[in-house]
N, C-alpha and C positions, 0 to 999 in steps of 0.2 A: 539205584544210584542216580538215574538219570531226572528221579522227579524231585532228590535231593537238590539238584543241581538248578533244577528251573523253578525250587522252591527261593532257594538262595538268589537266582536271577531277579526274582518278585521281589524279593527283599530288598534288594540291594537300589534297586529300580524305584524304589517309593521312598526312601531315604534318601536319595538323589536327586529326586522332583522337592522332596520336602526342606531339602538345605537350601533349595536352588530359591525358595520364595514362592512357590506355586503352592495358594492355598494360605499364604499367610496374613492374609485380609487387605496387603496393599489393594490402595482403591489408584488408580495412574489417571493423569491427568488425561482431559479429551485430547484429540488432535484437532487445532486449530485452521480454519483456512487463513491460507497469504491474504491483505492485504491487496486489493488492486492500485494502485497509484494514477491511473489515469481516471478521468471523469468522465463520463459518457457524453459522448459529442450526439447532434441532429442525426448524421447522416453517419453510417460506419461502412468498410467493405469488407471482404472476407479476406484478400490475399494484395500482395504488394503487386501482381501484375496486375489485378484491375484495377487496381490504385493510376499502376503508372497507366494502362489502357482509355480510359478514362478520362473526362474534364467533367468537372460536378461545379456549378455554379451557386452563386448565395440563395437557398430556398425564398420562394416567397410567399408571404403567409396572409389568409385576409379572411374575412367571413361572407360567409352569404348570406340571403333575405332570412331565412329561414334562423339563424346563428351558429350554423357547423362552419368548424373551422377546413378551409378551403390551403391544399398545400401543391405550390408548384415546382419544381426543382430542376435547374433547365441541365443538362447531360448530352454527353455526346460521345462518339469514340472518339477517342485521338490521334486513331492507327488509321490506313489506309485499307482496313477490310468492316465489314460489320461485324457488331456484339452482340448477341444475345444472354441479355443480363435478367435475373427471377430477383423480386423485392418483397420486400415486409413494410409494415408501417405498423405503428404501435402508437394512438396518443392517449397523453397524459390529462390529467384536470391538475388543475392549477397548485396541489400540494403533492403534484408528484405521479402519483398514482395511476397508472394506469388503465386505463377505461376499455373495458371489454377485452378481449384477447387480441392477439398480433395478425393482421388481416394480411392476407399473402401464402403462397408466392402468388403473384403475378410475373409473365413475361413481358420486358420490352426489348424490343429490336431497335438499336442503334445504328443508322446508318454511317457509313464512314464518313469520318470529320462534317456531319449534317447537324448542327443545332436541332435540340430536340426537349423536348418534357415527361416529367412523370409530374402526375396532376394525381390527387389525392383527396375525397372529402372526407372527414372525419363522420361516424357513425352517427353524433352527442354532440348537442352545444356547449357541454362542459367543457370540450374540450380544448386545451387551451396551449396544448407543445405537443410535440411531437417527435417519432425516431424512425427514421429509412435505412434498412439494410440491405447489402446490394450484393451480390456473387455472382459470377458465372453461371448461366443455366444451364442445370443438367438434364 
């Protein structure tokens, strides 16, 4: 009786998967990514306190004898203690692209409200923009 019963469970259980559409060649669509809506800025940071922690100045950009692009960014705390903040740099050649991998982290130490820089040369004369990312060092 009991193998009647878990014969009729099997049954019952493949009939159910098989009304349910499993198995009946539906192909589903992919899952899509969102959309980002913002466009990727020079300089990015990880969190709103080092945003507000922070004063980040307009980078300045030039080449040297050789033709790498030369990147300066002048930076400071804003708070009355020091930061220590880890960066990336990533640049680009002139369709975008990315040239070599993202060089970093480095640490800089900000002193309180001390004008300061992260100075930067690119690898490549190609290169022709650039992307600094900036976090809290851990």
């Amino acid at each position: 009786m009991a193998n009647l019963h878990r014969a009729s469970f099997l049954v019952t259980t493949i009939v159910s998967l098989a009304l349910t559409g499993c198995g009946d060649g539906t192909v589903h669509a992919p899952i899509e990514p969102r959309a980002d809506p913002y466009l990727p800025q020079q300089i990015h940071v990880d969190s709103d306190t080092l945003r507000r922690d922070t004063a980040v100045g307009a980078p300045i950009v030039s080449r040297d004898p050789a033709g790498l692009l030369r990147v300066s960014v002048p930076i400071r705390s804003a708070i009355d203690r020091t930061l220590y903040v880890d960066y990336w740099i990533a640049f680009f050649d002139e369709q975008g692209h990315r040239i070599d991998r993202k060089l970093g982290p480095f640490t800089k130490t900000l002193q309180a409200n001390t004008p300061d820089l992260i100075e930067v040369n690119s690898t490549s004369p190609r290169a022709a923009d650039f992307q600094l990312d900036l976090r809290y060092a851990r």
